[in-house]
C-alpha positions in Angstrom: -120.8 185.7 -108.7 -124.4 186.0 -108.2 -124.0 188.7 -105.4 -122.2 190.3 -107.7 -124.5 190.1 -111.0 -121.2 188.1 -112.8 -119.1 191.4 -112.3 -115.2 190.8 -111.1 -115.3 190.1 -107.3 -112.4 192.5 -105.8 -111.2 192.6 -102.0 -108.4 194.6 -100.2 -107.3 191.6 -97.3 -109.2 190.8 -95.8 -107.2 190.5 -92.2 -107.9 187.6 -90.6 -106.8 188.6 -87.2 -106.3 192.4 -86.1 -103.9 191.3 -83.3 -100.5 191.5 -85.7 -99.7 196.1 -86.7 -96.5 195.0 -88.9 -97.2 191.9 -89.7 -101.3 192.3 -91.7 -99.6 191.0 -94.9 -99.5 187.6 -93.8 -102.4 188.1 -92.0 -104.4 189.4 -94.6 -102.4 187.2 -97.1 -103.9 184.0 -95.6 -107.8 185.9 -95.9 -106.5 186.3 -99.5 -106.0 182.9 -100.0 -108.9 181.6 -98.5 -111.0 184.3 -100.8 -108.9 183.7 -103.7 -109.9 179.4 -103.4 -113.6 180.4 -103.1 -113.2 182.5 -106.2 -112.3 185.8 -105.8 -111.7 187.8 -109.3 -108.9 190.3 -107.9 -106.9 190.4 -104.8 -105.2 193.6 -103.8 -101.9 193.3 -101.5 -101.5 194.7 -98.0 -97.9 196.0 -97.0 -96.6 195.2 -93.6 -97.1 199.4 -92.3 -100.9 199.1 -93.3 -102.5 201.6 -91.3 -98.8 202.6 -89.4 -97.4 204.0 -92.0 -96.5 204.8 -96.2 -94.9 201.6 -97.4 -91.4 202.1 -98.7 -89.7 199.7 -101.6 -88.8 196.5 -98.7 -93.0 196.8 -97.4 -94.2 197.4 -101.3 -92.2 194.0 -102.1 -92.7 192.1 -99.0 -96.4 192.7 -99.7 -96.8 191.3 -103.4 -94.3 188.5 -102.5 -97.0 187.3 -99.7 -99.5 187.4 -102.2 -98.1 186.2 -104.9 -98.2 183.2 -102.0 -101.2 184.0 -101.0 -102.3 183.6 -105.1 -100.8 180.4 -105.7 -102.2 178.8 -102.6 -105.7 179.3 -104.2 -104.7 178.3 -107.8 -103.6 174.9 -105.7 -106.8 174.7 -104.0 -108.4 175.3 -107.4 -107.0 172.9 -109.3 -106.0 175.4 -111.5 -103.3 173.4 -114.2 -99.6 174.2 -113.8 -100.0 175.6 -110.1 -99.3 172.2 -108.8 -96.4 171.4 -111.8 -94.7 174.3 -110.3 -94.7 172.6 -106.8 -94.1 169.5 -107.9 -90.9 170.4 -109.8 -89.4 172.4 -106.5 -90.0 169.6 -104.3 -88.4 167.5 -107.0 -85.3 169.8 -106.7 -85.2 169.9 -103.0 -85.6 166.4 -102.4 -82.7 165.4 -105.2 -80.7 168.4 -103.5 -80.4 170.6 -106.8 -79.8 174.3 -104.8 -79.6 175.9 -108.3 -82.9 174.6 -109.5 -84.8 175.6 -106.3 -83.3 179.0 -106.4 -84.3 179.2 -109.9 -87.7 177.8 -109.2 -88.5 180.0 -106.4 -91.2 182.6 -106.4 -88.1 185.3 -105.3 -84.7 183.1 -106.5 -82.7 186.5 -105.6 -83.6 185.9 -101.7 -83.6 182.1 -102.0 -80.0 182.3 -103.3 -79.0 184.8 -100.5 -80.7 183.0 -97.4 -79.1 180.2 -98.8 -75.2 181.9 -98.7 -75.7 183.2 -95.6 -75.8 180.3 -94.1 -73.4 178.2 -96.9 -71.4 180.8 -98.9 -69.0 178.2 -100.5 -70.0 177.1 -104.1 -69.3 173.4 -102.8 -72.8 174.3 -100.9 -74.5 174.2 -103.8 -74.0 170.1 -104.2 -74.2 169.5 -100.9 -77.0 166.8 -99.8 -78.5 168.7 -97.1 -79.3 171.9 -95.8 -78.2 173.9 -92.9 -80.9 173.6 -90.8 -80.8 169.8 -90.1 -77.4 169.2 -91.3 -76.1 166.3 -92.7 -77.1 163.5 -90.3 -80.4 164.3 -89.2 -81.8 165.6 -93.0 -85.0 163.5 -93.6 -84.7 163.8 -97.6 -80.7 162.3 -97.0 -81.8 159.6 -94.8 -84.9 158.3 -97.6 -82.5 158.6 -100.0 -79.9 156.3 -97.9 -82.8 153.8 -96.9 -83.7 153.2 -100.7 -80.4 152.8 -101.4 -79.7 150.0 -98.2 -82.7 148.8 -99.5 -81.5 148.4 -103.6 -77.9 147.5 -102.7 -79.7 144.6 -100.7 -82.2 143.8 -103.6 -85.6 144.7 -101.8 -87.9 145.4 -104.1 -89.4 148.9 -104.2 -92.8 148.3 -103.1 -91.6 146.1 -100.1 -89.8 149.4 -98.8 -92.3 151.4 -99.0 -94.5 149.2 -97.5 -92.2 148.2 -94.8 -91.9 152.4 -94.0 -95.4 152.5 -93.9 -95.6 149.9 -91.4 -93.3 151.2 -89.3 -94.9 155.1 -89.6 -98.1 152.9 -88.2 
């Protein structure tokens, strides 16, 4: 603020690589978080055909949904209240397998829902507990939840488990 005599600091990116023509919304997206943490008033998106071309309706969105990211990363590092509620309450909802709250949480619930029913289109996907990617075996949020409950059904008390994982993360 002092290089600025207290006025609103504004920046468009900045890139922080030149190596990615299509991609300089992430790139500049993660130049917008790191300004955005150190205090920056203002940041002003960067479409994917920056400098290639004029950005239709897909580049315009792409763009603010990167950082809108790009935003909340710095509001994290910040400290800034609510950011981390916000995380805190989708992990909640991924980790207890409640698809409808993490769609509705999402920054873009509309393509959250879709990538989602791509992959699993039935509504019996929806309840499932686990994803696609590591299925239903291999899903680290499944297996914790199994392990605590070997562990309860076997009447281990909760801080012996967790300790016990720790030890054997060690």
């Amino acid at each position: 603020l002092e290089w600025c005599s207290e006025a609103p600091f504004y920046t468009l990116g900045p890139l922080t690589t030149d190596i990615a023509p299509g991609y300089d919304h992430i790139t500049s997206a993660i130049g917008a978080a790191n300004i955005g943490a150190m205090g920056t008033a203002m940041l002003c998106y960067v479409t994917p055909k920056e400098h290639l071309g004029l950005p239709n309706r897909d580049d315009v969105k792409a763009g603010i949904i990167a950082y809108r990211i790009a935003a909340h990363a710095a509001d994290l590092a910040k400290g800034h209240p609510g950011a981390q509620d916000w995380d805190d309450a989708l992990s909640k909802a991924r980790f207890e397998f409640r698809w409808n709250d993490q769609f509705n949480l999402a920054l873009d619930p509309t393509t959250a829902r879709s990538m989602h029913d791509e992959t699993i289109p039935t509504e019996s996907g929806k309840s499932a507990h686990f994803c696609s990617m590591c299925g239903p075996k291999f899903c680290s949020m499944k297996i914790t939840d199994d392990v605590r409950a070997y562990a309860k059904e076997r009447g281990y008390p909760t801080e012996d488990v967790a300790k016990a994982a720790e030890e054997g993360m060690a």
